[in-house]
C-alpha positions as CSV (number, residue, x, y, z in Angstrom):
1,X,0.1,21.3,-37.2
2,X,2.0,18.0,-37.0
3,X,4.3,19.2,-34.5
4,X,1.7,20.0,-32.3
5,X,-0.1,16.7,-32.1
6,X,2.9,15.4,-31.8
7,X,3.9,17.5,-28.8
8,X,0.2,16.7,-27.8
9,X,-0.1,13.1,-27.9
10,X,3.8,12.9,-25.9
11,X,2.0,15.2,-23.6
12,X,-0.6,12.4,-23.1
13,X,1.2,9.6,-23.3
14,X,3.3,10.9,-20.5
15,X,0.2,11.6,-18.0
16,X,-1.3,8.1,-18.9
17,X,2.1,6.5,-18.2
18,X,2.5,8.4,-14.7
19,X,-0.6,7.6,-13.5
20,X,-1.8,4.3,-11.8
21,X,-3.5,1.8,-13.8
22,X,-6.1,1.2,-10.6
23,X,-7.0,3.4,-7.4
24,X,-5.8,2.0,-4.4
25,X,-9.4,0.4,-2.0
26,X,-8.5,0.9,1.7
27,X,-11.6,-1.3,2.5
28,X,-10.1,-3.9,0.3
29,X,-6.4,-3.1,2.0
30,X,-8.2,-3.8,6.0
31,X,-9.2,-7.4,4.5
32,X,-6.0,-8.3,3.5
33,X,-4.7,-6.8,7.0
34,X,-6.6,-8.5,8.6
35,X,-6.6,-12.0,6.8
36,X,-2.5,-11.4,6.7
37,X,-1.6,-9.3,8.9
38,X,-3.4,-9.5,12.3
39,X,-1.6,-12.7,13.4
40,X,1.0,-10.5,14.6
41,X,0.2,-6.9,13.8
42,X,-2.4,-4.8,15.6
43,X,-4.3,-3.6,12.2
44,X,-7.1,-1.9,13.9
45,X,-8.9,-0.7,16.8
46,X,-11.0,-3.4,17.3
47,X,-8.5,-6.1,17.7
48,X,-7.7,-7.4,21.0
49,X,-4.4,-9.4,20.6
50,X,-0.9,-9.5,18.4
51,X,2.6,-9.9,19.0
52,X,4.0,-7.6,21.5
53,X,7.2,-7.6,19.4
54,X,6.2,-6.0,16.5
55,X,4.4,-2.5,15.9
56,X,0.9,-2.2,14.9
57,X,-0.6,-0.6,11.8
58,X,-0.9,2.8,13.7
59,X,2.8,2.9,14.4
60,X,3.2,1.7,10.8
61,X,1.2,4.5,10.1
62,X,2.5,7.3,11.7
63,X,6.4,6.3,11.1
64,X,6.3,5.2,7.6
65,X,5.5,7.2,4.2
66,X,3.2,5.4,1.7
67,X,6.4,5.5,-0.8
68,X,8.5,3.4,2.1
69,X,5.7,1.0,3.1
70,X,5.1,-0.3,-0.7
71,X,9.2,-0.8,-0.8
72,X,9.1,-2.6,2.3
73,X,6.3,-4.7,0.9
74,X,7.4,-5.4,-2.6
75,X,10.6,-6.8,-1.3
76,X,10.4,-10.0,1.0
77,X,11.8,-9.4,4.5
78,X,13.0,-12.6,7.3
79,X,10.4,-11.8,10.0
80,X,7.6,-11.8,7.6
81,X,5.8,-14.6,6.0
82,X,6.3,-13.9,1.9
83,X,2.5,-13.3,1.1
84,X,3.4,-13.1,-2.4
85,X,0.9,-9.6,-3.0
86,X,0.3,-8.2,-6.3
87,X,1.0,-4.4,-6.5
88,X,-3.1,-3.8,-6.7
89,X,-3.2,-5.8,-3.1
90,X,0.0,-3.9,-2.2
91,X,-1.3,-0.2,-2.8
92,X,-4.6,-1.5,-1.2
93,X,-2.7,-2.3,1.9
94,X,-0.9,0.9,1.9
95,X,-4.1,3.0,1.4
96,X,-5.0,1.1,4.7
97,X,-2.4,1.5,6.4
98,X,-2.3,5.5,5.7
99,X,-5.9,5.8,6.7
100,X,-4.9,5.2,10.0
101,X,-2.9,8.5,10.4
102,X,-6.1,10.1,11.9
């Protein structure tokens, strides 16, 4: 009987571990596009300028997996600004940035 609660609770304590603490919020991920983002990136349909050197969120979208794009965030890169983002704002920006695959 011990074993099996045993076998149980490592059973558990493996899901819990695996799974995120928080669910990613794609609204909450377009704010922070847009309050970060849209000085140079396109982030959505409704925006009328950027820089024509960098690709916008759709291209983002469609050339990047979700697993890349939070890499490429976590780790500070030269041509962008370090926003310093938690990894809640993180996910929430990649949420975004996937729900523009449509």
């Amino acid at each position: 009987m011990v074993r099996k609660i045993d076998k149980t609770l490592a059973a558990l304590l493996t899901l819990v571990a695996a799974t995120p603490v928080f669910a990613a919020d794609v609204a909450q991920g377009e704010r922070i596009a847009r309050r970060w983002c849209a000085a140079c990136h396109v982030v959505s349909a409704d925006q009328q300028r950027a820089s024509a050197d960098v690709p916008s969120f759709f291209d983002v979208a469609r050339r990047r997996s979700g697993q890349d794009l939070r890499a490429f965030l976590t780790d500070p890169h030269p041509r962008m600004p370090d926003m310093s983002l938690t990894r809640e704002e993180i996910a929430d920006l990649v949420a975004y940035i996937e729900s523009l695959k449509k």
